[in-house]
Every structure is written in C-alpha cells, then in structure tokens.
C-alpha positions as CSV (number, residue, x, y, z in Angstrom):
1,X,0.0,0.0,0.0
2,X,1.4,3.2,-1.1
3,X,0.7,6.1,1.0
4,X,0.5,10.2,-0.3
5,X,-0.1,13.2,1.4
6,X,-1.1,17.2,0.7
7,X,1.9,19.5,1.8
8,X,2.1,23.5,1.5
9,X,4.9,24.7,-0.8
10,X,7.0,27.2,1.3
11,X,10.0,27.6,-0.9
12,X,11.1,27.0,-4.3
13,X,14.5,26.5,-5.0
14,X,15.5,26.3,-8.3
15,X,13.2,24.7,-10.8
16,X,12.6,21.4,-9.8
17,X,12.6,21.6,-6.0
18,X,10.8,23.1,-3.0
19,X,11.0,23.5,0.5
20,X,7.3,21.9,1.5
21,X,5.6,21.9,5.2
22,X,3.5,19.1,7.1
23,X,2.3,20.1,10.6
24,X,6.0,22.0,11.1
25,X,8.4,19.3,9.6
26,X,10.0,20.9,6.8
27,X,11.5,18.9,4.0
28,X,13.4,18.9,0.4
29,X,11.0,17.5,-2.1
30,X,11.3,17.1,-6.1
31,X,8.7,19.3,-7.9
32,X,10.0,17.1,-11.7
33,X,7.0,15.5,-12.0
34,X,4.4,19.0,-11.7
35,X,4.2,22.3,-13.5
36,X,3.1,25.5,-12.6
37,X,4.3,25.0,-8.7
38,X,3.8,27.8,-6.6
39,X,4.7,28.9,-3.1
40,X,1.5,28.3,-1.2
41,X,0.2,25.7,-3.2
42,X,-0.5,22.6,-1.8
43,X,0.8,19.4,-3.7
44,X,0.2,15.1,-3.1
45,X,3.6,14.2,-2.2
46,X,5.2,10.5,-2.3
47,X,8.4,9.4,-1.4
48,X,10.1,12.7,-2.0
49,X,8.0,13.6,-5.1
50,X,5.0,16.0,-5.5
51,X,2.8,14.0,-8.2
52,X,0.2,17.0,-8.4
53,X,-1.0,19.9,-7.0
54,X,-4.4,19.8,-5.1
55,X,-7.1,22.2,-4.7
56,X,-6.4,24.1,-1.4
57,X,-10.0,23.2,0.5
58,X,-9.1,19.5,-0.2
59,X,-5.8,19.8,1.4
60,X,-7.3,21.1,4.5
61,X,-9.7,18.6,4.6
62,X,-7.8,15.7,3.7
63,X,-5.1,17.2,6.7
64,X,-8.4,17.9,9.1
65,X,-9.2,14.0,8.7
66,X,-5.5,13.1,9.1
67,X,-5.7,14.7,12.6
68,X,-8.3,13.5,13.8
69,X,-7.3,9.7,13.0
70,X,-4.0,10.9,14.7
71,X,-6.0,12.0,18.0
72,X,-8.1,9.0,17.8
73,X,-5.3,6.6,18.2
74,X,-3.5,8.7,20.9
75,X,-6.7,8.4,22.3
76,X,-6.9,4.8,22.5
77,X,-3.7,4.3,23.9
C-alpha cells in the first residue's frame, strides 16, 4: 500500500525543487514530475516527489481527517 499526502509549498528552489511543510516538519521534495508550482500551493507528495497539485479546500480537509485519525489513536492508547 502506497501512502500520499497534501503538503504547502513554502519555498522554491530552483526549478525542480521546493521547501514543503506538514504540521512544522519541513523537508526537500522534487517538484519534476508537476508544473506551474507555486509557493502556497499545496501538492500530493510520495516518497520525496510531488505527483500533483491539489485544490487548497481538499488539502485542509484531507489534513483535518489526518488529525483527527492521529487524535483517535492517541486516544486509545
């Protein structure tokens, strides 16, 4: 099972790279496989690559349900 999540683009650097955000972590990713990047865009990243940009609503709600699997489980244990 293959696993890909929205990030925000914070920074570009150079043209086929960005700095991305998830809940404060900050990391490198490779931007090769999308056009049209932007800072502030949101993007489906997997395994270091963004493989499209998503609509900003659905990246907020796709991170909303993320968080509240995340405070389920801690829940639960």
């Amino acid at each position: 099972m293959c696993l890909a999540i929205p990030v925000r683009v914070m920074e570009l650097r150079g043209q086929d790279s960005a700095i991305v955000d998830l809940d404060g972590v900050r990391k490198e990713i490779s931007l090769a496989l999308v056009d049209g990047v932007n800072v502030g865009d949101y993007v489906i990243l997997h395994v270091g690559y963004a493989l499209s940009r998503l609509d900003p609503d659905e990246a907020r709600k796709t991170l909303a349900l993320f968080a509240e699997v995340d405070a389920s489980r801690r829940a639960s244990s």
